[in-house]
DSSP file (Angstrom, degrees, kcal/mol; ACC not computed):
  #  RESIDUE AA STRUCTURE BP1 BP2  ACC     N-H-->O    O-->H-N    N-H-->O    O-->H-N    TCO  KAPPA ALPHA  PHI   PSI    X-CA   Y-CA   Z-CA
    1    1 A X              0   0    0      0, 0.0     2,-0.3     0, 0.0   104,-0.2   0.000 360.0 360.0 360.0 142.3   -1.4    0.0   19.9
    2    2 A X  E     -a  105   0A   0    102,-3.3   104,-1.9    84,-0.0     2,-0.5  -0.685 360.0-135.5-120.1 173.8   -3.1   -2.7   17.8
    3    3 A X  E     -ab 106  86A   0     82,-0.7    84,-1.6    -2,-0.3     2,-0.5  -0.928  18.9-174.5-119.7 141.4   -1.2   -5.2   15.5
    4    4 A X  E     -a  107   0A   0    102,-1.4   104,-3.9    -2,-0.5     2,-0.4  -0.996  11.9-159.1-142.0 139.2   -2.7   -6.0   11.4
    5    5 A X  E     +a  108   0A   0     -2,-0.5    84,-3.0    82,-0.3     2,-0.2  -0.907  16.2 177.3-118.1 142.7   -0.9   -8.4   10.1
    6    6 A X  E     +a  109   0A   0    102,-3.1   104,-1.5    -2,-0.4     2,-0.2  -0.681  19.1 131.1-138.5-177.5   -1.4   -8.1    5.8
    7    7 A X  E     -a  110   0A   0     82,-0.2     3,-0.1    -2,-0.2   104,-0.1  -0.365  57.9 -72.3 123.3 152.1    0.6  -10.6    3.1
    8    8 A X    >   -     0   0    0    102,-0.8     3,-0.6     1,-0.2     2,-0.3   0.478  69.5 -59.3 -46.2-164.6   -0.5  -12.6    0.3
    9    9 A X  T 3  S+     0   0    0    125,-0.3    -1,-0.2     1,-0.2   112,-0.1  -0.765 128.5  14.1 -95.3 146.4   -2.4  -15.6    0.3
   10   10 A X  T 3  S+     0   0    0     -2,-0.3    -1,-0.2    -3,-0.1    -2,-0.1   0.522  90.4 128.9  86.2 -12.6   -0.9  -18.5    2.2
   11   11 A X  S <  S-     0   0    0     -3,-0.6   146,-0.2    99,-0.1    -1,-0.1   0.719  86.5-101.5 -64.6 -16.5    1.7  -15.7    3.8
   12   12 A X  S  > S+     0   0    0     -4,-0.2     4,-2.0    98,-0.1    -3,-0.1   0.839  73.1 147.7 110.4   1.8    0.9  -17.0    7.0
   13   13 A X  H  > S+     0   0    0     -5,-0.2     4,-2.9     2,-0.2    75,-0.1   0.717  78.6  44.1 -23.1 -54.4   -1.7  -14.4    8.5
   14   14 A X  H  > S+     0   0    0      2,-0.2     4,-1.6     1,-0.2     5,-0.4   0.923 109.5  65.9 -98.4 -54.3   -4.0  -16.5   10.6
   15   15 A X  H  > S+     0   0    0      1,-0.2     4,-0.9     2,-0.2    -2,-0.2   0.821 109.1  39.3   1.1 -69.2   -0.4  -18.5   11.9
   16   16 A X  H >X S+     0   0    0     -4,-2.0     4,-1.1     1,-0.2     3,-0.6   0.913 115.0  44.8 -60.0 -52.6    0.5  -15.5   13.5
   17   17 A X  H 3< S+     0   0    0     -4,-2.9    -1,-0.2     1,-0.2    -2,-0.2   0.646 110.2  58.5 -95.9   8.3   -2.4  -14.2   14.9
   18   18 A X  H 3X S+     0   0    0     -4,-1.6     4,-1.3     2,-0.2    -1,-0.2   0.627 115.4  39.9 -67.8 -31.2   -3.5  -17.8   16.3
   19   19 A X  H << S+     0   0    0     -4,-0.9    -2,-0.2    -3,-0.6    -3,-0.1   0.535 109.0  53.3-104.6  -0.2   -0.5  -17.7   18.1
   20   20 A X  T  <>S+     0   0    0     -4,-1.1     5,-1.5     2,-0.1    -2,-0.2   0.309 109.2  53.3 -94.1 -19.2   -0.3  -14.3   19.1
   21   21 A X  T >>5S+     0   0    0     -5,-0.3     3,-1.7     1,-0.1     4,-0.8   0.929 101.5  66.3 -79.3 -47.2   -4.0  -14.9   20.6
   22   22 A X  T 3<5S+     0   0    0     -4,-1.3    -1,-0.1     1,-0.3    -2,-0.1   0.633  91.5  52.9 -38.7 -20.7   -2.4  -17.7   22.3
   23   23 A X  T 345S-     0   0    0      2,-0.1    -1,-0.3     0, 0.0    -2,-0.1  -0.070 136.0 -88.1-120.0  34.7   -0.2  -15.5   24.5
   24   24 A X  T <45S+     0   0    0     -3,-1.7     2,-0.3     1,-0.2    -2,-0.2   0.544  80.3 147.8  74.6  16.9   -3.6  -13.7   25.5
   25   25 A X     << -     0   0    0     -5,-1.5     2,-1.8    -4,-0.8    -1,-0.2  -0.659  48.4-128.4 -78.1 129.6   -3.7  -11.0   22.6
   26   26 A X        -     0   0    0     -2,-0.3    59,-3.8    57,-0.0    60,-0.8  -0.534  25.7-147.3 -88.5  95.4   -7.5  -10.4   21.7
   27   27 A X  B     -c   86   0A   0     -2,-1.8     2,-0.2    57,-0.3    60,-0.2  -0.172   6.1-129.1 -57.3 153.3   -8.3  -10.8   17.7
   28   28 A X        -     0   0    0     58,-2.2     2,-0.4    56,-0.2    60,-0.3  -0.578  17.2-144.4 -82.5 164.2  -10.7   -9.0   15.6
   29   29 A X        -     0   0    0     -2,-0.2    48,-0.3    48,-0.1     2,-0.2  -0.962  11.9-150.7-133.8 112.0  -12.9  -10.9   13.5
   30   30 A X        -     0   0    0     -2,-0.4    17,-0.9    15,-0.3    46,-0.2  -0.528  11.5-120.2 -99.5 162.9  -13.7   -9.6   10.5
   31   31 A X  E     +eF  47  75B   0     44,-3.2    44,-2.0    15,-0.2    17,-0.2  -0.415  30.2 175.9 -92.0 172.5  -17.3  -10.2    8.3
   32   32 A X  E     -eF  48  74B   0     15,-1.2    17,-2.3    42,-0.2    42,-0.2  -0.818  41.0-143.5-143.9 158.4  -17.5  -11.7    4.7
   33   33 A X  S    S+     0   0    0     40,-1.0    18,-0.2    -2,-0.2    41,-0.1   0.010  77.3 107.9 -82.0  10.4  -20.2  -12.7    2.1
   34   34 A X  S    S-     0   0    0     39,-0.4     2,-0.2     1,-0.1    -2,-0.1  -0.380  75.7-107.9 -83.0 160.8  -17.8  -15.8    1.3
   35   35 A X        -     0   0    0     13,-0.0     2,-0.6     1,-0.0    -1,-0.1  -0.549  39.5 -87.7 -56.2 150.8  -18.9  -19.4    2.5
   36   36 A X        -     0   0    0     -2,-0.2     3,-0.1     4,-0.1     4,-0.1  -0.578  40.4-140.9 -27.2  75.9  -17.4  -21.1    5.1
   37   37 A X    >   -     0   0    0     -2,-0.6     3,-3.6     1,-0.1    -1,-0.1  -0.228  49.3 -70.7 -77.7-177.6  -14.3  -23.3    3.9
   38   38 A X  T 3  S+     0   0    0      1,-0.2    -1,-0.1     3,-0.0     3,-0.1  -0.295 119.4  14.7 -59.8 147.6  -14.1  -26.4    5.6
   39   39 A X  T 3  S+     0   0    0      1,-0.4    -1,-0.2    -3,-0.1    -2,-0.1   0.091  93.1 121.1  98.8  -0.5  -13.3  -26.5    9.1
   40   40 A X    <   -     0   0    0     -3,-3.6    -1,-0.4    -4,-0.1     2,-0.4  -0.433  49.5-145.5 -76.3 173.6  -13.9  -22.5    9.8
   41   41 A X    > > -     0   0    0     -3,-0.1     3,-2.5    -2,-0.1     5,-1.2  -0.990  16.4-118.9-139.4 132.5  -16.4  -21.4   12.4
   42   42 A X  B 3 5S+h   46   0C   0     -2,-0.4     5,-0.3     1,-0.3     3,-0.1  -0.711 109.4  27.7 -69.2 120.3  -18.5  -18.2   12.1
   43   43 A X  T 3 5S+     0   0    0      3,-0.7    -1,-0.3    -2,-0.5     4,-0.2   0.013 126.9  52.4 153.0  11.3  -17.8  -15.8   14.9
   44   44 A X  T < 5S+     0   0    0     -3,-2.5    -1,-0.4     2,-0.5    -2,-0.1   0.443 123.7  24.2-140.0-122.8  -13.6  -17.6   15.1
   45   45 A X  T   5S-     0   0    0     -2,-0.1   -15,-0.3    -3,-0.1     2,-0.3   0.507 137.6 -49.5 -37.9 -32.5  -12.6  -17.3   11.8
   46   46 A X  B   < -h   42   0C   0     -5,-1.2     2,-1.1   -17,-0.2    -3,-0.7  -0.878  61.0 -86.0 173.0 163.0  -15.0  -14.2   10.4
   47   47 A X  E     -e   31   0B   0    -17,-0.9   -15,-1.2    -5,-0.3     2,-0.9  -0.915  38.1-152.3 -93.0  91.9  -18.8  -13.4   10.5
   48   48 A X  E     +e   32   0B   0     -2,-1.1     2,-0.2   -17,-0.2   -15,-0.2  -0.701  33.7 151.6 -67.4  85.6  -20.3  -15.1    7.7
   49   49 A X        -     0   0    0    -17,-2.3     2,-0.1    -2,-0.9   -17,-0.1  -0.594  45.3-102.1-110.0-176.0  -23.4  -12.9    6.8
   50   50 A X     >  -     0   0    0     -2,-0.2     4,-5.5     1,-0.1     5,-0.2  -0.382  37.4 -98.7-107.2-165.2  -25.1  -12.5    3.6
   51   51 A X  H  > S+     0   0    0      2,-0.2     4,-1.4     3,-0.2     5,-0.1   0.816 119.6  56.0 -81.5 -16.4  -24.6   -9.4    1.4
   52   52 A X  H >4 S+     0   0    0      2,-0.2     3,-2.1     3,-0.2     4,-0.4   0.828 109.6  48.1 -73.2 -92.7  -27.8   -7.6    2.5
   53   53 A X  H 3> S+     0   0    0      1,-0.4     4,-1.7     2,-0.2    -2,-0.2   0.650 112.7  48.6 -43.7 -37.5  -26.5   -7.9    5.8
   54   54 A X  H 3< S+     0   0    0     -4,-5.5     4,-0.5     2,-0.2    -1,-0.4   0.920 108.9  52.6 -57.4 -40.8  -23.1   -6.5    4.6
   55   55 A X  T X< S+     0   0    0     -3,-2.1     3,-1.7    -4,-1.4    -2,-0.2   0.918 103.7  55.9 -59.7 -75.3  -24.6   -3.8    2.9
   56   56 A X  T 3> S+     0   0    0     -4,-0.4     4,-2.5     1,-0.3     6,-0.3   0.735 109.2  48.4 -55.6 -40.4  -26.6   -2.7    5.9
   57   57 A X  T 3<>S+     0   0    0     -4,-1.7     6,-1.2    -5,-0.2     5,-0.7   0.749 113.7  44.0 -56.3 -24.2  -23.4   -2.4    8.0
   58   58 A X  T <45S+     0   0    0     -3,-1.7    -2,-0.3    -4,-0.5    -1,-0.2   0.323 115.5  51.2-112.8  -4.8  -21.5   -0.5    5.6
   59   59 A X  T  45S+     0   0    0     -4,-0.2    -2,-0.2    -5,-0.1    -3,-0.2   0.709 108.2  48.4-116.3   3.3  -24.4    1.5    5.0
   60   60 A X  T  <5S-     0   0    0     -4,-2.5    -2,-0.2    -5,-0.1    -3,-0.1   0.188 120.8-104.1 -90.2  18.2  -25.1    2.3    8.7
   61   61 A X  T   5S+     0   0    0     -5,-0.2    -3,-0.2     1,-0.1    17,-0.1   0.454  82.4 129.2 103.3  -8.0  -21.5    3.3    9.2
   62   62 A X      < +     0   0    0     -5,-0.7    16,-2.5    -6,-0.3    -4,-0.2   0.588  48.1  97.8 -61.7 -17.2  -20.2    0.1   11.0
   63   63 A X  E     +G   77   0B   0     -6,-1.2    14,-0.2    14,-0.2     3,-0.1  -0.549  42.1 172.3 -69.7 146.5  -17.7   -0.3    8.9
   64   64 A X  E    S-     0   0B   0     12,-3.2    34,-0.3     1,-0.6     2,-0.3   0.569  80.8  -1.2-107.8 -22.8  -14.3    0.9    9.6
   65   65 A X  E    S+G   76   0B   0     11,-1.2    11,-2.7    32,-0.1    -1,-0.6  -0.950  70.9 168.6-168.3 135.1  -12.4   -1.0    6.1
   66   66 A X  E     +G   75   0B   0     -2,-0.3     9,-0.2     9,-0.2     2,-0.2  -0.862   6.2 171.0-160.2 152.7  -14.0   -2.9    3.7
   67   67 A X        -     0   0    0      7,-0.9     2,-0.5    -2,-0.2     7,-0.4  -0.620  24.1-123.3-134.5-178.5  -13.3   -4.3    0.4
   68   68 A X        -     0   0    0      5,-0.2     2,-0.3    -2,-0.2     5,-0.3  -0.944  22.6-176.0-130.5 114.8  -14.5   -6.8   -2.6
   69   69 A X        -     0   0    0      3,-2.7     3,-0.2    -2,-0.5     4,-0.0  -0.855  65.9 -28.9-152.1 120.3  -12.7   -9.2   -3.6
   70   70 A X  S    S-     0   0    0     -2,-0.3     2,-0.5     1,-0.2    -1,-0.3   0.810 127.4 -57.5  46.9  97.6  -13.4  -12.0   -6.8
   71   71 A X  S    S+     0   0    0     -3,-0.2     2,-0.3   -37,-0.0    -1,-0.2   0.075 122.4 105.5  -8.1  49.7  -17.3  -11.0   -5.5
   72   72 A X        -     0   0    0     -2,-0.5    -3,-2.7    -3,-0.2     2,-0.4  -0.977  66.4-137.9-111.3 150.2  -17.1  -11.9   -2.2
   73   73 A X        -     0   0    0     -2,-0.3   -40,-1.0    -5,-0.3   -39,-0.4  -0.861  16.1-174.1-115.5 153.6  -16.8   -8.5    0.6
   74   74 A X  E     +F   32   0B   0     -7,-0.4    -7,-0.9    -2,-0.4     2,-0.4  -0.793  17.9 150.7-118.3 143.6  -14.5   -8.8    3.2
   75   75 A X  E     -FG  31  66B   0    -44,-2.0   -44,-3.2    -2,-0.3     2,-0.4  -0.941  35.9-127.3-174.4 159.0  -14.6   -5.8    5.8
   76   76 A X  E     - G   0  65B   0    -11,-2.7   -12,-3.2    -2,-0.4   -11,-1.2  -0.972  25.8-128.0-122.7 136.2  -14.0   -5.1    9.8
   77   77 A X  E  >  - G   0  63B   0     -2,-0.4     4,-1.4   -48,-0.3   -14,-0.2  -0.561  18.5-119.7 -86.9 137.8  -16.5   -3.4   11.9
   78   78 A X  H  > S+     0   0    0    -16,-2.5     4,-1.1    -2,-0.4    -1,-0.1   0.570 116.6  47.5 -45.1 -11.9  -15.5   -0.2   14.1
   79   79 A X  H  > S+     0   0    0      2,-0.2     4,-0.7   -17,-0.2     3,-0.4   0.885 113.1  46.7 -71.8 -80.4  -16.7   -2.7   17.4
   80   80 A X  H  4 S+     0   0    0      1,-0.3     4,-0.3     2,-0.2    -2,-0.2   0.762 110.8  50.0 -55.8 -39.2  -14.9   -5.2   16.2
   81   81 A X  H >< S+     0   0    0     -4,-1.4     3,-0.8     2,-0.2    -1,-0.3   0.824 106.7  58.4  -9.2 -80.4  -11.8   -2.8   15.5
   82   82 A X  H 3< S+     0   0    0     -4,-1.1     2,-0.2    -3,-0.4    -2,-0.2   0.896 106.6  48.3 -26.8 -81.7  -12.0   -1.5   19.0
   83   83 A X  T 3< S+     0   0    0     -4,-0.7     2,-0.6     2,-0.0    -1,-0.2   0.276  87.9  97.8  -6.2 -17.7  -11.6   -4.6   20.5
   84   84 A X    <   -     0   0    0     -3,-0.8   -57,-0.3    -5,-0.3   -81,-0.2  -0.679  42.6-175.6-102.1 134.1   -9.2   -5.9   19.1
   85   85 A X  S    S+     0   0    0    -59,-3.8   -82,-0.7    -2,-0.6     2,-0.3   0.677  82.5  19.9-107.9   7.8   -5.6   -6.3   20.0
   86   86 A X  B    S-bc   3  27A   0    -60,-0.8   -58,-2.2   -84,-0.2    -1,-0.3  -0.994  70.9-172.1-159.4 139.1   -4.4   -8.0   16.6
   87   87 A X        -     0   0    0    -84,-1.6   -82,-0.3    -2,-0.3   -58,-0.1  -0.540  28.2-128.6 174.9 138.7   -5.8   -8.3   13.4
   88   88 A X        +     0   0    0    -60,-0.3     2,-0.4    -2,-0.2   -82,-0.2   0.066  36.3 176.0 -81.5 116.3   -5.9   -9.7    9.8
   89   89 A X        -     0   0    0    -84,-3.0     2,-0.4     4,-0.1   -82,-0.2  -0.891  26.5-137.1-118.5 141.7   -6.0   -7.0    7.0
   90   90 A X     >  -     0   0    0     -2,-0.4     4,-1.4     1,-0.2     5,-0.2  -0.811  33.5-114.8-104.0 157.7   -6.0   -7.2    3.2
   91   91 A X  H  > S+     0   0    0     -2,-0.4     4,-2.0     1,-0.2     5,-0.4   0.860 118.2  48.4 -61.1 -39.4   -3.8   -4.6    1.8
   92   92 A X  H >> S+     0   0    0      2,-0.2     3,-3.0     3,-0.2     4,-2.6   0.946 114.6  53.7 -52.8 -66.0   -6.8   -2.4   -0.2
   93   93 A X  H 3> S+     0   0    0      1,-0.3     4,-3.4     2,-0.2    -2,-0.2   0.779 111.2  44.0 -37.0 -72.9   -8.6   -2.8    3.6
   94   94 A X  H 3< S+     0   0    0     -4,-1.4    -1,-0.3     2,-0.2    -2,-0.2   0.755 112.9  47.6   3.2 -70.9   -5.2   -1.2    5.0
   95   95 A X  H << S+     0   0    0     -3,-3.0    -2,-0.2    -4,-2.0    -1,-0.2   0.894 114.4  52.5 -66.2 -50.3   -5.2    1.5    2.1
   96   96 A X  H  < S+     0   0    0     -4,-2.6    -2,-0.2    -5,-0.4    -1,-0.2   0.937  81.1 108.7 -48.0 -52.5   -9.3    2.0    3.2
   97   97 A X  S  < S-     0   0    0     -4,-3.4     2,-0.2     1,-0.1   -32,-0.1  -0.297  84.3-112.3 -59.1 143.1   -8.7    2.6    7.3
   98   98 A X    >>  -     0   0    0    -34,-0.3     3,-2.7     1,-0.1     4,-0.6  -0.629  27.9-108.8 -82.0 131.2   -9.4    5.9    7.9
   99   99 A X  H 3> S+     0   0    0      1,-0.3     4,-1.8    -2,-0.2    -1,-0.1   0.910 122.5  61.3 -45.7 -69.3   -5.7    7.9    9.0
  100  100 A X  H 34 S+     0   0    0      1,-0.2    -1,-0.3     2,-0.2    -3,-0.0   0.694 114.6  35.9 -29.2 -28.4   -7.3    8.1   12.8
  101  101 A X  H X4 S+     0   0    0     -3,-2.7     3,-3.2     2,-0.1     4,-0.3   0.926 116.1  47.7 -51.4 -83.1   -7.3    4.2   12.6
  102  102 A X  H >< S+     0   0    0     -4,-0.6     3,-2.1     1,-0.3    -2,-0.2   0.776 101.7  62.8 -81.7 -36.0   -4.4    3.5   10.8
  103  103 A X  T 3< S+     0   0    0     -4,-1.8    -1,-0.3     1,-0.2    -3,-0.1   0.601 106.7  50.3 -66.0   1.2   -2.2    6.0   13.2
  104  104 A X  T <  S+     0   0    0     -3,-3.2  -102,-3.3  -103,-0.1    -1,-0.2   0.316  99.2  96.1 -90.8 -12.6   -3.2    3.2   16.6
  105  105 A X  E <   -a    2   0A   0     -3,-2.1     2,-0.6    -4,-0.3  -102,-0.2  -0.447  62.7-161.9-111.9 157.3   -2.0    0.4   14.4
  106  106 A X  E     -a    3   0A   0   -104,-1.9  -102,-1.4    -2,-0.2     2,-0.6  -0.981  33.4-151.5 -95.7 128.9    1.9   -1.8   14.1
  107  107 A X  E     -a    4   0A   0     -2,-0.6    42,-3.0  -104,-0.2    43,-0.7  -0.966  10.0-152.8-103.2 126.9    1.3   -3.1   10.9
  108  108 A X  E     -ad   5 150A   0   -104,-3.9  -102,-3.1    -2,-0.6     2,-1.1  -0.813   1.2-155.3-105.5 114.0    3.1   -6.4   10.3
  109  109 A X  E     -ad   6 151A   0     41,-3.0    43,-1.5    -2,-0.6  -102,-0.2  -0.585   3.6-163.5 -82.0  77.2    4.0   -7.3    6.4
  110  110 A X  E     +ad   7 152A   0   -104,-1.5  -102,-0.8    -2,-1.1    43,-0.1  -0.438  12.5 179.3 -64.9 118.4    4.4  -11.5    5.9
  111  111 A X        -     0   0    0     41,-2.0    -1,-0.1  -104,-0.1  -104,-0.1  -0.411  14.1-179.4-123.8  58.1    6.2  -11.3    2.4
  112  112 A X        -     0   0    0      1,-0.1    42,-0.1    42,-0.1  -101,-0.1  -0.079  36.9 -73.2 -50.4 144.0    6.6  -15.3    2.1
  113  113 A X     >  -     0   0    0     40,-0.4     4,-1.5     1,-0.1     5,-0.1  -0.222  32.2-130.9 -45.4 137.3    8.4  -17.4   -1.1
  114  114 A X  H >> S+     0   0    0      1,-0.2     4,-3.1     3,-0.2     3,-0.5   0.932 111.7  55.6 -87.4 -50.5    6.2  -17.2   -3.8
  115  115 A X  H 3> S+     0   0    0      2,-0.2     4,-1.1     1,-0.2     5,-0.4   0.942 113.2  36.6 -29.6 -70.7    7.2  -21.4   -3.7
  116  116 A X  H 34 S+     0   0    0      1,-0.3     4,-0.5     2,-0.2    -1,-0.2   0.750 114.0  53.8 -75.2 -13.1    6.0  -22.1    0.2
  117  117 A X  H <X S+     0   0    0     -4,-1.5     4,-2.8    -3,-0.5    -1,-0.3   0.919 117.4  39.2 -98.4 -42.2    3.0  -19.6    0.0
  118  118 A X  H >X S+     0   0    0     -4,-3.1     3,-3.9     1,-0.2     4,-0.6   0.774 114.5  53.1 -43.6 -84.1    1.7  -22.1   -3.8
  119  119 A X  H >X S+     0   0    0     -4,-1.1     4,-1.1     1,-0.3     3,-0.5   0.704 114.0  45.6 -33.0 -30.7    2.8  -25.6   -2.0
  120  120 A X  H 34 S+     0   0    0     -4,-0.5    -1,-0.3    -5,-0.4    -2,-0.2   0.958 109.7  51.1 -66.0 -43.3    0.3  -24.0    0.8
  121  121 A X  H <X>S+     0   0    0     -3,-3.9     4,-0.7    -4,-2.8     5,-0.5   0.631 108.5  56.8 -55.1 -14.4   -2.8  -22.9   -1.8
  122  122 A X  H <<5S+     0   0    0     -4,-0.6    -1,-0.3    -3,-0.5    -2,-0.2   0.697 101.3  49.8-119.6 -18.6   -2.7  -26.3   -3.1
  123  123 A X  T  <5S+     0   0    0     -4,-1.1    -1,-0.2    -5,-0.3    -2,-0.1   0.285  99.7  71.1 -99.0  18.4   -3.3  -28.2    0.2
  124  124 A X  T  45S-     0   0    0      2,-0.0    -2,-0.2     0, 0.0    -1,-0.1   0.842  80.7-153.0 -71.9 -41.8   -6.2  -26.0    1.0
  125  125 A X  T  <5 -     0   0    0     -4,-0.7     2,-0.3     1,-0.2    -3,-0.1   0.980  16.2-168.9  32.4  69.5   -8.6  -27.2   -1.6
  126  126 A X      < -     0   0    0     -5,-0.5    -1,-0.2     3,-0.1     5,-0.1  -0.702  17.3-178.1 -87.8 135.4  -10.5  -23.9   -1.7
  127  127 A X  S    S+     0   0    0     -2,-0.3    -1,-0.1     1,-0.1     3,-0.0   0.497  82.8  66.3-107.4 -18.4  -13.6  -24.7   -3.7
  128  128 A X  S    S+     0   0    0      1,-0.1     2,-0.3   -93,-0.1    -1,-0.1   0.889 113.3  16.8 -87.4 -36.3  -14.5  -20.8   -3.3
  129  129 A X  S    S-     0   0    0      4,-0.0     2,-0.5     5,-0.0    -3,-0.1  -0.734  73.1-106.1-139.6 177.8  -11.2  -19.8   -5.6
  130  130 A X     >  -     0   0    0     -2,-0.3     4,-1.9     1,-0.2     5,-0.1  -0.781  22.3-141.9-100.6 141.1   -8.6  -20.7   -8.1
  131  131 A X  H  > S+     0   0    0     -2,-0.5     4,-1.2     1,-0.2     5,-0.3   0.814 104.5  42.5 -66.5-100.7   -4.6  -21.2   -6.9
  132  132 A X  H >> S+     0   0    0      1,-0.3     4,-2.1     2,-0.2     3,-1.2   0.379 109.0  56.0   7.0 -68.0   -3.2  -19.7   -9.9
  133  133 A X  H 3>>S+     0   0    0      1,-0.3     4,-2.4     2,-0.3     5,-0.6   0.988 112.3  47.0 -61.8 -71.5   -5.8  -16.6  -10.2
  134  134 A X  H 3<5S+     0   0    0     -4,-1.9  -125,-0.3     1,-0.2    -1,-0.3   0.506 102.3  58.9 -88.1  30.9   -4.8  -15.6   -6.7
  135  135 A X  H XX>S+     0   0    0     -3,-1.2     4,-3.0    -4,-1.2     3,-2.5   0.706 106.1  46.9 -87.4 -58.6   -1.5  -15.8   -6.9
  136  136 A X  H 3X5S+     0   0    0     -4,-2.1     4,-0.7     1,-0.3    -2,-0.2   0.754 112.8  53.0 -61.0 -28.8   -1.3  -13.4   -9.6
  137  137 A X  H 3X5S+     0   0    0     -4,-2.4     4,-0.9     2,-0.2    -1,-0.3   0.628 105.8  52.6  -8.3 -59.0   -3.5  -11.3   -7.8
  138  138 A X  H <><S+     0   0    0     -3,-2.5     4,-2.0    -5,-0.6     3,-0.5   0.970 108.6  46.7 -67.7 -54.7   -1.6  -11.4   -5.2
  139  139 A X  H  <5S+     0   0    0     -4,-3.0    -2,-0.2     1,-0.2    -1,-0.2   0.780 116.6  46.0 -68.3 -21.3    1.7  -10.4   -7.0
  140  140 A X  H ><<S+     0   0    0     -4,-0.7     3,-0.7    -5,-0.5    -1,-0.2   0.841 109.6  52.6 -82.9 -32.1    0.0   -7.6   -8.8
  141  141 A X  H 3< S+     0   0    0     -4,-0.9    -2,-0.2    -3,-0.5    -3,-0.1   0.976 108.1  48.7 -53.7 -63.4   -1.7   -6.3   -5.8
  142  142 A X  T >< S+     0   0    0     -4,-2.0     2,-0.9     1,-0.1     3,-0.5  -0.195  87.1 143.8 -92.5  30.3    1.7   -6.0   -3.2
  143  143 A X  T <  S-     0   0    0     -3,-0.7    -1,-0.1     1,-0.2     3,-0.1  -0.828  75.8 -14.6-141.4-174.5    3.4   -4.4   -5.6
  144  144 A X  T 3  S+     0   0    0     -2,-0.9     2,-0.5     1,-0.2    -1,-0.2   0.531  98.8 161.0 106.6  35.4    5.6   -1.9   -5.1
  145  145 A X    <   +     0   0    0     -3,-0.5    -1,-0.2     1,-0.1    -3,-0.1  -0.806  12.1 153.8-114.2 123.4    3.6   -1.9   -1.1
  146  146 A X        +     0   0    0     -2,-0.5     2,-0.6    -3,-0.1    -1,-0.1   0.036  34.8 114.5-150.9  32.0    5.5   -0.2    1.6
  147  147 A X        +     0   0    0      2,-0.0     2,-0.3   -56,-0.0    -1,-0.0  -0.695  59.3 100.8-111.9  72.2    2.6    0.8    3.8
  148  148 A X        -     0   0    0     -2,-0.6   -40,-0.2   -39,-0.1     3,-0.1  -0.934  64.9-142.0-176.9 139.2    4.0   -1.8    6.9
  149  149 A X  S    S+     0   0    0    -42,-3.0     2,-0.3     1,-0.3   -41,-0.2   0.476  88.4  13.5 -86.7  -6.9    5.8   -1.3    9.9
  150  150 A X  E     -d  108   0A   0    -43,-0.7   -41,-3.0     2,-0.1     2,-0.3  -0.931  66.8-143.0-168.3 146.4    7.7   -4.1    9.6
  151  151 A X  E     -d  109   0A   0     -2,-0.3     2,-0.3   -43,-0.2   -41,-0.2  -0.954  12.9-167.5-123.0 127.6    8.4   -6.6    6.8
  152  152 A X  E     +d  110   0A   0    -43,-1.5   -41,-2.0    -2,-0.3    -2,-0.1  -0.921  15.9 172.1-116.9 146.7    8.9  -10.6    7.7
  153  153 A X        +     0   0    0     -2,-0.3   -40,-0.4   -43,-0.1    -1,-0.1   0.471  42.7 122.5-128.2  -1.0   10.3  -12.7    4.9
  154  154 A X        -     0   0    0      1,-0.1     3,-0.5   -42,-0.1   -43,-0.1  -0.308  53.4-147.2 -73.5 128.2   10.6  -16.0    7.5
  155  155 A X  S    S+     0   0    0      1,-0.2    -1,-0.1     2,-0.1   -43,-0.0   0.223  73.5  87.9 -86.1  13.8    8.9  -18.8    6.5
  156  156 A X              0   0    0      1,-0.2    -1,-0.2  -141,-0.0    -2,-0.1   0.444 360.0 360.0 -60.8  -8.0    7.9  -20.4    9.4
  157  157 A X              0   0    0     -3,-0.5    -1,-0.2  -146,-0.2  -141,-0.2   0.333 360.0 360.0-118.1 360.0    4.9  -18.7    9.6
């Protein structure tokens, strides 16, 4: 059984599954075209390639889920997938894994205060996006979303 942990921006995602590696659970790492914000590391946080090199994965078949999102793509490769005992999914990516996937997986929903998950966007100082934009994003996106095995509303995370 594998774990994907989904939830808005700021929900708490990479919390969880930083502290769930920590008790010797093995993450996926999924690719992007995005930059680097400060203080990530390419092959820890995600595989920063460029969009030819995304392309070429998703058009030899390595993809298992992939998405677009405000023109960067975000996607997890069937290796990395295999491997993996935990791992961060955005809900389209979710909707994307093919049923043979998605029937291996726990899926864990972080449905954080629309309050703790802003105070969080706004002491990222993401240069790649706007707070505002993806909140509203967010909130259009999850709902009415009930494809999660389990819903957390705790805001420790």
């Amino acid at each position: 059984m594998k774990l994907i942990v989904v939830g808005k921006a700021a929900s708490g995602k990479d919390f969880l599954k930083k502290k769930v590696e920590k008790r010797g659970f093995k993450s996926g790492v999924s690719f992007t075209t995005r930059p680097p914000r400060q203080n990530e590391k390419n092959g820890e946080d995600y595989h920063f390639v460029t969009e030819q090199e995304f392309d070429q994965l998703i058009k030899d078949g390595q993809m298992v889920e992939w998405m677009e999102f405000i023109g960067w793509k975000y996607g997890l490769t069937i290796e990395e997938f295999e491997k993996a005992d935990i791992m961060i999914m955005s809900k389209d990516g979710l909707e994307m894994l093919p049923k043979k996937y998605r029937d291996r997986c726990f899926v864990i929903y972080l449905d954080v205060d629309r309050m703790v998950r802003l105070d969080r966007l706004n002491t990222r100082n993401d240069k790649n996006d706007n707070v505002w934009r993806r909140m509203s994003t967010d909130e259009k996106q999850f709902d009415g979303f009930t494809d999660y095995d389990i819903k957390i509303k705790n805001e420790d995370f």
